[in-house]
C-alpha positions as CSV (number, residue, x, y, z in Angstrom):
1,X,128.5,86.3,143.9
2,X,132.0,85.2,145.5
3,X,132.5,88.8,147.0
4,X,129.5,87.9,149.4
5,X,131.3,85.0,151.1
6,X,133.2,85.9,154.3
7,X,137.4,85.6,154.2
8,X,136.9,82.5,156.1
9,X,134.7,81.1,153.3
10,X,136.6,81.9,150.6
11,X,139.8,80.8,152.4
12,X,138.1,76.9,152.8
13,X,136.9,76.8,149.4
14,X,140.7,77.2,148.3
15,X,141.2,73.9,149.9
16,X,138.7,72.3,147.2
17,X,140.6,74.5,144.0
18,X,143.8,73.0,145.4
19,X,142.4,69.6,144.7
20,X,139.6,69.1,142.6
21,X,138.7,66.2,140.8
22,X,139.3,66.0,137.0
23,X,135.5,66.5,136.1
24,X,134.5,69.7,138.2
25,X,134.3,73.0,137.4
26,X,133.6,76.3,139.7
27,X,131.9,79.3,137.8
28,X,132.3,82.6,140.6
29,X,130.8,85.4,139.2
30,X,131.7,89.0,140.9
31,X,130.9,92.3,140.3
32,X,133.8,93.6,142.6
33,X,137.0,91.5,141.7
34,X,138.6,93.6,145.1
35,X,136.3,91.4,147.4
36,X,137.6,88.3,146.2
37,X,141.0,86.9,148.3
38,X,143.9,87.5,145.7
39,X,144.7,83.8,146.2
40,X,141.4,82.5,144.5
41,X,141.7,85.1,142.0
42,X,145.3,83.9,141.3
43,X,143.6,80.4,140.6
44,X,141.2,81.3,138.4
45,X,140.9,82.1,134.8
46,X,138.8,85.6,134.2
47,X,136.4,86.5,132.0
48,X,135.1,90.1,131.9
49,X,131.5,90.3,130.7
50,X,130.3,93.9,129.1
51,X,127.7,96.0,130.6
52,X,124.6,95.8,128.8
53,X,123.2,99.4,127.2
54,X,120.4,100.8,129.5
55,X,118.3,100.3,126.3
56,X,118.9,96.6,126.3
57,X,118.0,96.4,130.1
58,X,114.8,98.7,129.8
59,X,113.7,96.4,127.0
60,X,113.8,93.2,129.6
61,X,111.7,95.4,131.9
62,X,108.7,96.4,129.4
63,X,105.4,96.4,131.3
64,X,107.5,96.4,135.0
65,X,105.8,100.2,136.4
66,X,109.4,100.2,138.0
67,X,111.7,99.7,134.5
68,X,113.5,103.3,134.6
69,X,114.6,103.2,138.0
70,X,115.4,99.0,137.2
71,X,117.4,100.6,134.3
72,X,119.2,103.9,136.1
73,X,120.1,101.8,139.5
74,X,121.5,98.7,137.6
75,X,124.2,100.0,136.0
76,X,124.6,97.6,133.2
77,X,124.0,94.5,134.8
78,X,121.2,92.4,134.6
79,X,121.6,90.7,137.3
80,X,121.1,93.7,139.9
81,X,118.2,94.7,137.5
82,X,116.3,91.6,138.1
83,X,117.1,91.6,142.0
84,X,115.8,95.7,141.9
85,X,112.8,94.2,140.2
86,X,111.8,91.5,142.6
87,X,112.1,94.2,145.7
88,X,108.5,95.2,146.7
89,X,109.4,98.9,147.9
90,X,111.7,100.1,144.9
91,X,109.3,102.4,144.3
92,X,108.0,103.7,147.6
93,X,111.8,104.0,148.9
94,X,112.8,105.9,145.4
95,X,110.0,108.4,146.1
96,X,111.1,108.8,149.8
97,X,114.5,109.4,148.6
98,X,113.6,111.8,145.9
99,X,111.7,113.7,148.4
100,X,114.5,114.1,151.1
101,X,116.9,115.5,148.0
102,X,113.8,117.8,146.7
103,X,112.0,119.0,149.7
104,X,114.7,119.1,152.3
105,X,114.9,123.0,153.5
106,X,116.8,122.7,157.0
107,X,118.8,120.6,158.8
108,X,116.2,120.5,161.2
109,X,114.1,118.5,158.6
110,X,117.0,115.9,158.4
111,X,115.3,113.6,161.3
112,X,111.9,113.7,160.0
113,X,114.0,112.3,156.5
114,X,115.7,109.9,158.3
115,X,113.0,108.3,160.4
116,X,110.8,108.3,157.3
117,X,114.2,106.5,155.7
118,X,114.9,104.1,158.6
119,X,112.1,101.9,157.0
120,X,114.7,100.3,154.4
121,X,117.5,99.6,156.6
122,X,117.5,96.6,155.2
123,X,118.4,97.8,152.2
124,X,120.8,100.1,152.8
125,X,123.5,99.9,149.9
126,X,120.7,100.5,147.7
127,X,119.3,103.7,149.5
128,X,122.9,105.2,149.3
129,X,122.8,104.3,145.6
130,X,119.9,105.8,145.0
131,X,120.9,109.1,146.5
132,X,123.7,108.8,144.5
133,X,121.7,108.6,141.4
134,X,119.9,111.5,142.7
135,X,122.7,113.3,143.5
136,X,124.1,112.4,139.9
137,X,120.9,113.6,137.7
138,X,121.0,117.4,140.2
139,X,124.3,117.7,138.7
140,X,123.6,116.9,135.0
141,X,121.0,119.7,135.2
142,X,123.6,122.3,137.3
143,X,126.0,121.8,135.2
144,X,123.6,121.9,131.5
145,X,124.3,118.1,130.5
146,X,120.3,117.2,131.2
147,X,121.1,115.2,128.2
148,X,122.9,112.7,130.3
149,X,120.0,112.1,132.8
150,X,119.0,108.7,133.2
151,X,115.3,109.7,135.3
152,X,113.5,111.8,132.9
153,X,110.2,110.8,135.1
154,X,111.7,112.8,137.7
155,X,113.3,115.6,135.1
156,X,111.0,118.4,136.3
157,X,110.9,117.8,139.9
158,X,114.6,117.6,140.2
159,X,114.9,120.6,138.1
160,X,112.5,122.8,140.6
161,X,114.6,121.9,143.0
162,X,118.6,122.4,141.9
163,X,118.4,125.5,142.0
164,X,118.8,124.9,146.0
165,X,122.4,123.5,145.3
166,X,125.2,124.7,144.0
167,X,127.5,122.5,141.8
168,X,130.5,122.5,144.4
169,X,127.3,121.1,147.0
170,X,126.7,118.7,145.0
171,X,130.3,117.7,144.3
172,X,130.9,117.7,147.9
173,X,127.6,115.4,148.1
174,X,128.6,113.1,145.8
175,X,131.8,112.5,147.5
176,X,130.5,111.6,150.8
177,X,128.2,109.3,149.8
């Protein structure tokens, strides 16, 4: 995960690529080449891994009560799966999410939402991915590609609720998060 570490980290591990010693050898992994200082990617060698099919990742789930939202929020890669496994609120901070996108009537509901959100702060990136997701699967069913949906758990509730929001809404949506 090389596109964690700070500039100043990656600039002082250039220092040991300049001049390693005949035996060692650095593995980074990445799953944002863009976050990694063009001078260490200049020094290394790449090697592009494929996604994995959701049906490969939702096998490596079996038994987990969380394995579709594992497998729709991973997006191919095993190793997000298994982090979203080991976090003890997927679930409750899905639902919370799923309600703000299929209950939320007014505006004036929005800080009620967020309060009730506020509780996974901490895990922010993934929140905004699963509204994304959300967002995603509202406009599979607006636009008549339910076929595409990755959440057929939540197929019915979501559908209830699209009716509320109108493809260019959901465009619009999509590009702000």
């Amino acid at each position: 995960n090389i596109e964690k570490s700070i500039e100043s980290a990656q600039n002082k591990l250039l220092k040991t690529f300049e001049e390693p010693s005949k035996d060692a050898f650095f593995i980074l992994t990445t799953t944002n080449l863009n976050l990694v200082l063009p001078t260490i990617r200049s020094r290394c060698s790449k090697i592009e891994l494929a996604k994995l099919s959701k049906d490969v990742i939702s096998k490596f789930f079996d038994g987990n009560e969380n394995k579709e939202i594992i497998t729709a929020l991973s997006d191919g890669l095993i190793g997000k799966a298994r982090k979203l496994s080991s976090f003890k609120n997927l679930k409750l901070m899905f639902d919370s999410v799923l309600d703000c996108v299929t209950r939320l009537s007014s505006s004036k509901e929005v800080l009620a939402y967020s309060k009730k959100l506020m509780t996974f702060k901490d895990e922010f990136s993934l929140l905004i991915e699963t509204f994304s997701l959300l967002v995603e699967e509202l406009l599979y069913l607006r636009a008549g590609k339910d076929n595409l949906m990755r959440l057929l758990s939540v197929r019915q509730r979501l559908s209830d609720s699209v009716r509320d929001y109108s493809i260019k809404a959901l465009v619009e949506i999509q590009n702000l998060i």
